[in-house]
C-alpha positions as CSV (number, residue, x, y, z in Angstrom):
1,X,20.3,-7.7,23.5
2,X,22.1,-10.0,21.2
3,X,20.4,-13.2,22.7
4,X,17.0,-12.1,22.1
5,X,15.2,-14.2,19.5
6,X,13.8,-11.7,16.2
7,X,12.4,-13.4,13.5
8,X,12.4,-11.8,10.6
9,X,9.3,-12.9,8.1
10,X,11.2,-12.0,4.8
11,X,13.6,-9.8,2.7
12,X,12.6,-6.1,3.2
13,X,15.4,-3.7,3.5
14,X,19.3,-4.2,3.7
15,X,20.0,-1.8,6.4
16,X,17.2,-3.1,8.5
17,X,18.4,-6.7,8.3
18,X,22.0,-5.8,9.1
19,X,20.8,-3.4,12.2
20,X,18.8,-6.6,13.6
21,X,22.0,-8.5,12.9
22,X,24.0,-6.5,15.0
23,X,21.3,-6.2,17.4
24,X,19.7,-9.4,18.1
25,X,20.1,-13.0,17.7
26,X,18.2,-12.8,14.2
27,X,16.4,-15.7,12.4
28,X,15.3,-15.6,8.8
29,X,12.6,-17.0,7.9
30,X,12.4,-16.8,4.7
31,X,15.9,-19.0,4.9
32,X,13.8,-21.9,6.7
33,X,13.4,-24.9,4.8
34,X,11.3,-26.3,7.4
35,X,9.6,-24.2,9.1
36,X,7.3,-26.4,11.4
37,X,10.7,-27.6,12.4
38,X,12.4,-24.3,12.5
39,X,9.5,-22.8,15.1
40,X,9.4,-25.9,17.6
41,X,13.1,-25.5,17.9
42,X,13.2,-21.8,18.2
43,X,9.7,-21.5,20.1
44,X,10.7,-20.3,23.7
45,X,13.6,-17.6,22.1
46,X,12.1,-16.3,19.4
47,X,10.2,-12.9,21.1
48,X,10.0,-10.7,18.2
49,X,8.5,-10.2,14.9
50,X,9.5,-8.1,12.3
51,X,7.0,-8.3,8.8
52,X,5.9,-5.9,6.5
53,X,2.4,-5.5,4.1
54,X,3.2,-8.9,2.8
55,X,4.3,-11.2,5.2
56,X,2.8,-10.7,8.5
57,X,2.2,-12.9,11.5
58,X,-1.4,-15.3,11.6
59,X,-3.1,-16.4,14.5
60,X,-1.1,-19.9,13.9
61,X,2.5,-17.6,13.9
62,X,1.3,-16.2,17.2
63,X,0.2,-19.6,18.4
64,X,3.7,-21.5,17.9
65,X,5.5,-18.9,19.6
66,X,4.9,-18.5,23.2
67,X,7.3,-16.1,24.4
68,X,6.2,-13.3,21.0
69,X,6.0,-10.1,22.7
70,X,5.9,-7.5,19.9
71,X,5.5,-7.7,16.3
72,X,7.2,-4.1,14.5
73,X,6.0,-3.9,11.4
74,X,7.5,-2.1,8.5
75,X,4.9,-1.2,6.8
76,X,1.4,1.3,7.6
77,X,-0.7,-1.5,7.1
78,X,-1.6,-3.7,9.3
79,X,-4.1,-6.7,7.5
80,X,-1.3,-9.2,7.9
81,X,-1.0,-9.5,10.9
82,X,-4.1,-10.8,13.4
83,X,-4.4,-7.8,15.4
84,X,-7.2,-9.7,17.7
85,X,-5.2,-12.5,18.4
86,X,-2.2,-10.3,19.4
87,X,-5.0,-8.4,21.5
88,X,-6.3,-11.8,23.1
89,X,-2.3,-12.6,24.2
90,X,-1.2,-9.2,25.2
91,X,1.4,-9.1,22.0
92,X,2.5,-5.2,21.1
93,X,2.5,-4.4,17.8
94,X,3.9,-1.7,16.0
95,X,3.3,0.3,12.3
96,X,5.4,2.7,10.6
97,X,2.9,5.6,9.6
98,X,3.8,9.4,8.6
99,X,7.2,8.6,7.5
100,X,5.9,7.2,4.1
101,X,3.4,9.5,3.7
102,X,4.6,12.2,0.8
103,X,6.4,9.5,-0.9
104,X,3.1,7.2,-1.6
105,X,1.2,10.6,-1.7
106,X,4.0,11.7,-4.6
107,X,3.5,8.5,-6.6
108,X,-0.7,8.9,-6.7
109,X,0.0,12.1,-8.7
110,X,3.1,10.4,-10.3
111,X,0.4,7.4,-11.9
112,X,-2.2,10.0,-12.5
113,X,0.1,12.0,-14.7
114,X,1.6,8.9,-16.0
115,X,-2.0,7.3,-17.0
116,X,-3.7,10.6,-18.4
117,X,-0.9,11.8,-20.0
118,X,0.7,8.5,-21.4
119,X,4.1,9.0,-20.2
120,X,5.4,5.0,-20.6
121,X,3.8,5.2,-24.4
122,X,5.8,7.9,-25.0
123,X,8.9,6.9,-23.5
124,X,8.9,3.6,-25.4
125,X,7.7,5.9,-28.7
126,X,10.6,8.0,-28.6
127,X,13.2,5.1,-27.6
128,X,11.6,2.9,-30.6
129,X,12.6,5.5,-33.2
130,X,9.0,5.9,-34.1
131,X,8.7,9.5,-33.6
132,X,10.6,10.3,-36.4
133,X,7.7,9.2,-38.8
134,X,5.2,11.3,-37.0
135,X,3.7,12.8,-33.5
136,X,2.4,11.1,-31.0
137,X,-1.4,10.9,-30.0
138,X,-3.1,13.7,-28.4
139,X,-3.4,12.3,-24.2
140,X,-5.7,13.7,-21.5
141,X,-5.3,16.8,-19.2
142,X,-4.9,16.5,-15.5
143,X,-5.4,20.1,-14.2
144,X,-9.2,20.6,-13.3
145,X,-10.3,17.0,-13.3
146,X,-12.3,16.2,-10.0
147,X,-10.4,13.8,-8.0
148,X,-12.4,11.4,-5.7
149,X,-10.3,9.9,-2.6
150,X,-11.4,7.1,-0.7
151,X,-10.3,7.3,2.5
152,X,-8.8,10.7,3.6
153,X,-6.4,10.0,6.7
154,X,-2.9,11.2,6.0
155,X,-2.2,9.8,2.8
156,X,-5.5,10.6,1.3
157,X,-4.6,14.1,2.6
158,X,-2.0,14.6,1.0
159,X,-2.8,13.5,-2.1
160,X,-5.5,15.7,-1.7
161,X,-3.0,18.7,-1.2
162,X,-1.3,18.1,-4.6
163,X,-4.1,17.5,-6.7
164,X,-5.4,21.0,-5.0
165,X,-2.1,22.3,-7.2
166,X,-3.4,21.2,-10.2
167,X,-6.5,23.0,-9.7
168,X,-8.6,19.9,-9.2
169,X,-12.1,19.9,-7.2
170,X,-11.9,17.0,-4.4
171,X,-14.3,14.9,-3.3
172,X,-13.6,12.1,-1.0
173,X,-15.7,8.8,1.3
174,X,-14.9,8.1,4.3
175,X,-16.2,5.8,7.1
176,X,-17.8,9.2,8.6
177,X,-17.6,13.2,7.3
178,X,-14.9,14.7,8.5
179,X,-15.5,18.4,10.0
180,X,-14.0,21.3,8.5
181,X,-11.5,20.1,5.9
182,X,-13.3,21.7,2.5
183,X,-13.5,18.9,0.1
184,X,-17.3,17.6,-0.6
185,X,-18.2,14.4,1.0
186,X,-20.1,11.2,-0.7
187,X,-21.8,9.1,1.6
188,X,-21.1,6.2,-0.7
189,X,-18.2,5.2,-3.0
190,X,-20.8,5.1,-5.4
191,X,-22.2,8.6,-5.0
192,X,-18.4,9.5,-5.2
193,X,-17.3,7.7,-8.7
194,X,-20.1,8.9,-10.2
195,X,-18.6,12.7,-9.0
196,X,-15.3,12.1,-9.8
197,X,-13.0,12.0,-13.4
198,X,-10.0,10.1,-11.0
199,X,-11.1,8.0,-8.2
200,X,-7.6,7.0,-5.9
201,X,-7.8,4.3,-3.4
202,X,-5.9,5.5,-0.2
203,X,-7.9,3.7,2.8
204,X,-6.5,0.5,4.8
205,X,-7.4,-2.8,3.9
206,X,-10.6,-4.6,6.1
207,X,-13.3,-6.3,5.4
208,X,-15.4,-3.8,4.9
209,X,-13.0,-2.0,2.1
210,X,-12.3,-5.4,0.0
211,X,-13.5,-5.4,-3.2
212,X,-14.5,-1.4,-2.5
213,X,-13.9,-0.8,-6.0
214,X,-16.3,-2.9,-7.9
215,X,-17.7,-3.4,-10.6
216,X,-20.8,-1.0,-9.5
217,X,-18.0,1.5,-8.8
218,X,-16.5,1.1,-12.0
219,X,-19.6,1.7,-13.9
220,X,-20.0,4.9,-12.2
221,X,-16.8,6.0,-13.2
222,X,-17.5,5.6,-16.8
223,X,-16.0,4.7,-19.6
224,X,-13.1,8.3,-19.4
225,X,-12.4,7.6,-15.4
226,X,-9.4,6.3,-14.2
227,X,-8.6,4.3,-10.7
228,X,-5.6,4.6,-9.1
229,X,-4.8,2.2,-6.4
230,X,-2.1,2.8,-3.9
231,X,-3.7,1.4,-1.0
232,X,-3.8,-2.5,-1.2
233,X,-4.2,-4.7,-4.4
234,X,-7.2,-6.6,-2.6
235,X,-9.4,-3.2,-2.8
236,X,-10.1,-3.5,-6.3
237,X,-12.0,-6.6,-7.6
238,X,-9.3,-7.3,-10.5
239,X,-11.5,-9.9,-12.3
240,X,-14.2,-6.8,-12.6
241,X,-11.6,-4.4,-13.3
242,X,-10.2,-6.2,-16.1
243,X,-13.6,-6.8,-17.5
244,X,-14.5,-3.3,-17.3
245,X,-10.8,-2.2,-19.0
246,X,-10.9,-4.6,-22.0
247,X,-14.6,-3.8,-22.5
248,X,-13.9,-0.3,-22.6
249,X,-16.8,0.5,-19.4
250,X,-13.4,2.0,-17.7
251,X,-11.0,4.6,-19.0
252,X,-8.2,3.8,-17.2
253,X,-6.1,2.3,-14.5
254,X,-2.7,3.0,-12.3
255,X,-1.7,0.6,-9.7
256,X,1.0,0.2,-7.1
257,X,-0.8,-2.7,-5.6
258,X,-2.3,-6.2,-6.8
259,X,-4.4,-8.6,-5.2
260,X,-2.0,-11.3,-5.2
261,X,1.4,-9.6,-5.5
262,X,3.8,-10.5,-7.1
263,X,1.4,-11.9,-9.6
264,X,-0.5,-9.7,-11.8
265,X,-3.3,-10.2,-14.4
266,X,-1.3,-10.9,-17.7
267,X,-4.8,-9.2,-19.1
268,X,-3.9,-6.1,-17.9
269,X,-0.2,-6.3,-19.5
270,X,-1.3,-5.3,-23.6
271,X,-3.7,-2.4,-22.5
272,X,-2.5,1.0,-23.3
273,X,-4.6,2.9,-20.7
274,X,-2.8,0.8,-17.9
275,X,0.2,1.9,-16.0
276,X,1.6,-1.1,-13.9
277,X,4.0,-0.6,-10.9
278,X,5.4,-3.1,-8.5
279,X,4.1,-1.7,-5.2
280,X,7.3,0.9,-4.7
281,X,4.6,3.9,-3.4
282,X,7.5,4.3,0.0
283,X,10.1,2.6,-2.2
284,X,13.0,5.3,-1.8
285,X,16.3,5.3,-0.3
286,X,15.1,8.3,2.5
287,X,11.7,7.1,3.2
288,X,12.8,3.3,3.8
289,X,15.5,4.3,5.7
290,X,13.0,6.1,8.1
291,X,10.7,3.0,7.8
292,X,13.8,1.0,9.4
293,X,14.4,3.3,12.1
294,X,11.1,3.6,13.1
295,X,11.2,-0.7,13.5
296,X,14.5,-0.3,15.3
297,X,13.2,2.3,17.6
298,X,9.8,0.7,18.6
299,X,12.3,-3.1,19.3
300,X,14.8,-1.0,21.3
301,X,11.8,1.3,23.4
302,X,10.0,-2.3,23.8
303,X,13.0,-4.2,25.9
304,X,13.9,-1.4,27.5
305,X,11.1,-1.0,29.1
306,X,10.3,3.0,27.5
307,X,6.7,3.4,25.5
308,X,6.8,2.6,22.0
309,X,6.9,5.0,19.0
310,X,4.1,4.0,16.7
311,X,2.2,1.6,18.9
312,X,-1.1,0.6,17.5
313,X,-1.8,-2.5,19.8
């Protein structure tokens, strides 16, 4: 298989790149100084892609390579790459879901605990020496607070199942109810913040779930309700959010994900009831390693001939 074409759309994972080295004839594309020039040259041998949940392949990718025939993903989510347009040319394309799943469902409750109970402050106020001239500031409990979850497929789930531990009532919103699970449903994101102390974005990114936390939403959290966002920056209307923070109509916020990662709000950077990570919610050794294999297998199963793994298209 080493002369088949893989491009691969940017730096991602070690192991992953040097297993398509060995593997394929791989192109990086990142690397590509020119990359109208790189495509025209490599059009009719490049016939796999390999992206993640930032650099995926557009209708234009798709179009300047004629021989694509599967684009693997390493990532769950899909909204960068044009799934239609993959439809419309017969293109396969591949995810990596339920590998990921406790690790981005361990970090929710990680930046709930983190955000409620000040962990970074206190880090910084024991490493600053400033703990010897008195406490630190009484925080907020997490055990008991109702947790509102938008979007309850497996992540959402299992978020679900830990904040169960800490004795927390769920609610959650979803496109429809879901039958027998035992969390109270909202029919609207609205109904739900208004129901909930911690609202967690879990669902995948659309159209219809841009901007599903905004400013309305935020308001019916209230001025002592967090948001956490491990789902995609692009959920959350930052401009409103940051509004609602520094004007104190929001108690909180912990994010993994930013509309226009890597850049963040510097707004957001001098609030104390803000935790900030750099979208790491799979980011372990284990989990990414799984992601990998999961890309391998689904390239291998496609060229020789067996059904993929993960298909989604």
């Amino acid at each position: 298989m080493e002369s088949i074409g893989v491009l691969m759309m940017c730096p991602m994972n070690t192991y992953l790149e040097n297993e398509l080295q060995k593997r394929y004839n791989l192109h990086r594309f990142w690397t590509c100084p020119e990359k109208s020039v790189f495509l025209e040259t490599h059009r009719n041998s490049i016939r796999a892609i390999v992206g993640n949940a930032s650099a995926g392949a557009d209708a234009k990718l798709i179009d300047d390579l004629p021989k694509l025939e599967i684009i693997s993903s390493f990532s769950v989510g899909l909204d960068k790459i044009d799934l239609g347009k993959c439809k419309e040319k017969g293109i396969r394309v591949t995810n990596t879901p339920d590998v990921l799943t406790e690790d981005v469902a361990d970090l929710a409750i990680g930046l709930i605990l983190a955000l409620l109970r000040r962990l970074c402050e206190c880090d910084r106020y024991v490493k600053s020496g400033k703990w010897k001239y008195g406490d630190f500031k009484l925080t907020t409990k997490f055990s008991g607070k109702s947790v509102g979850i938008i979007g309850l497929g497996r992540i959402g789930t299992a978020i679900a199942k830990r904040a169960q531990g800490f004795s927390c009532p769920i609610n959650y919103y979803s496109r429809t109810e879901k039958p027998d699970v035992g969390y109270k449903y909202y029919p609207t994101v609205v109904e739900l913040a208004k129901n909930s102390d911690i609202l967690v974005v879990a669902c995948p990114l659309t159209d219809e779930t841009r901007h599903i936390v905004n400013r309305e939403v935020m308001d019916a959290l209230g001025s002592t309700g967090v948001v956490i966002n491990i789902g995609r920056g692009p959920h959350v209307d930052e401009q409103e959010l940051v509004k609602a923070l520094t004007e104190g109509r929001l108690g909180g916020a912990g994010l993994d994900v930013f509309e226009q990662e890597p850049h963040v709000p510097e707004e957001l950077f001098g609030l104390e009831n803000v935790v900030l990570l750099p979208h790491v919610g799979s980011a372990t050794v284990e989990t990414r390693t799984a992601m990998a294999d999961l890309v391998l297998g689904n390239l291998e199963a496609h060229f020789a001939g067996k059904p993929l793994l993960t298909q989604v298209v």
